[in-house]
C-alpha positions in Angstrom: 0.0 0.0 0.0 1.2 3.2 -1.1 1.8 6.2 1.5 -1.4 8.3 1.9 -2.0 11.2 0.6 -3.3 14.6 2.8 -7.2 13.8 2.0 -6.6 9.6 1.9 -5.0 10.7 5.7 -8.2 12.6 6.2 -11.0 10.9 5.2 -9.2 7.7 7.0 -9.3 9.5 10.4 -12.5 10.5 9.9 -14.1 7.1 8.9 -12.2 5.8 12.1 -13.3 8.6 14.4 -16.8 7.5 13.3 -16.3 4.1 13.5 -15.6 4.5 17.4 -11.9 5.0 17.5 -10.8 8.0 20.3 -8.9 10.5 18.0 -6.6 10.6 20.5 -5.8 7.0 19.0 -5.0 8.8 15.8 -2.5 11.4 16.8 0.2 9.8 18.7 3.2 9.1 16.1 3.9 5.4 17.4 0.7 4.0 16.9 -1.2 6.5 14.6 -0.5 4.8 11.3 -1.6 1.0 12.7 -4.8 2.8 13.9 -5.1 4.4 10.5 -4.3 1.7 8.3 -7.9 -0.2 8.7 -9.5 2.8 7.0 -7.3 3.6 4.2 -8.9 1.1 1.7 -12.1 3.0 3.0 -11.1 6.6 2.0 -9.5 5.9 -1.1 -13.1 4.0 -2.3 -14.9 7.3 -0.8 -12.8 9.6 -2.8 -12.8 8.0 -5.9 -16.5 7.5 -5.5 -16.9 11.4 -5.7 -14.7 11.6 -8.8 -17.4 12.3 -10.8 -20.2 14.8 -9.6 -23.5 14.2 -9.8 -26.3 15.8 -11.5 -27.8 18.0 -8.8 -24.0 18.6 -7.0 -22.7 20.4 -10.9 -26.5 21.9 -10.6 -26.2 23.6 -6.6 -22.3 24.3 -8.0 -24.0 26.9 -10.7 -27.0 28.2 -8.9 -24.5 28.4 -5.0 -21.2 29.7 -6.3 -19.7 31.8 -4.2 -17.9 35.1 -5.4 -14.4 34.4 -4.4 -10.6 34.7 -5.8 -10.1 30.9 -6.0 -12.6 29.6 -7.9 -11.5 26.0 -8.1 -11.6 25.6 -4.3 -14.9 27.4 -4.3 -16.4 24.9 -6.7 -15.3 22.3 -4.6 -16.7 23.2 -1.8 -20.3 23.5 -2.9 -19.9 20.0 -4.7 -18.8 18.7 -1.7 -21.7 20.0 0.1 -24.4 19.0 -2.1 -22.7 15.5 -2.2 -23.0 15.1 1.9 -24.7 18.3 3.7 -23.8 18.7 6.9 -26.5 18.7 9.3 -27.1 21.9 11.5 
């Protein structure tokens, strides 16, 4: 298995935070990566899942864009949010 890149790291620790593990599991440097590794297979299938958008995320992209000087990031963030909204 190839090292993990910054959002494979992230998703993992989120999936495992989820899945009952205390975050404080996932932040010493001895054990982090053994108590990461479980959910790496995990985040790489969730990312490449939302590879392609969906319909109604490139829709809420157009009609929610935010006026800002990086667009790209922008973008991403409203298909992002369409794709799993965060409950209030």
């Amino acid at each position: 298995m190839s090292q993990p890149t910054e959002m494979e790291d992230r998703v993992a620790r989120a999936i495992a935070v989820a899945d009952g593990v205390p975050s404080d599991y996932l932040t010493t440097t001895r054990d982090a990566y053994l108590n990461i590794a479980p959910y790496l297979n995990m985040a790489r299938a969730a990312i490449r899942a939302m590879r392609t958008p969906t319909t109604e995320m490139l829709r809420d992209a157009l009609i929610g864009m935010p006026v800002r000087t990086e667009p790209a990031a922008a973008i991403w963030e409203v298909l992002i949010d369409a794709a799993s909204p965060q409950e209030e």
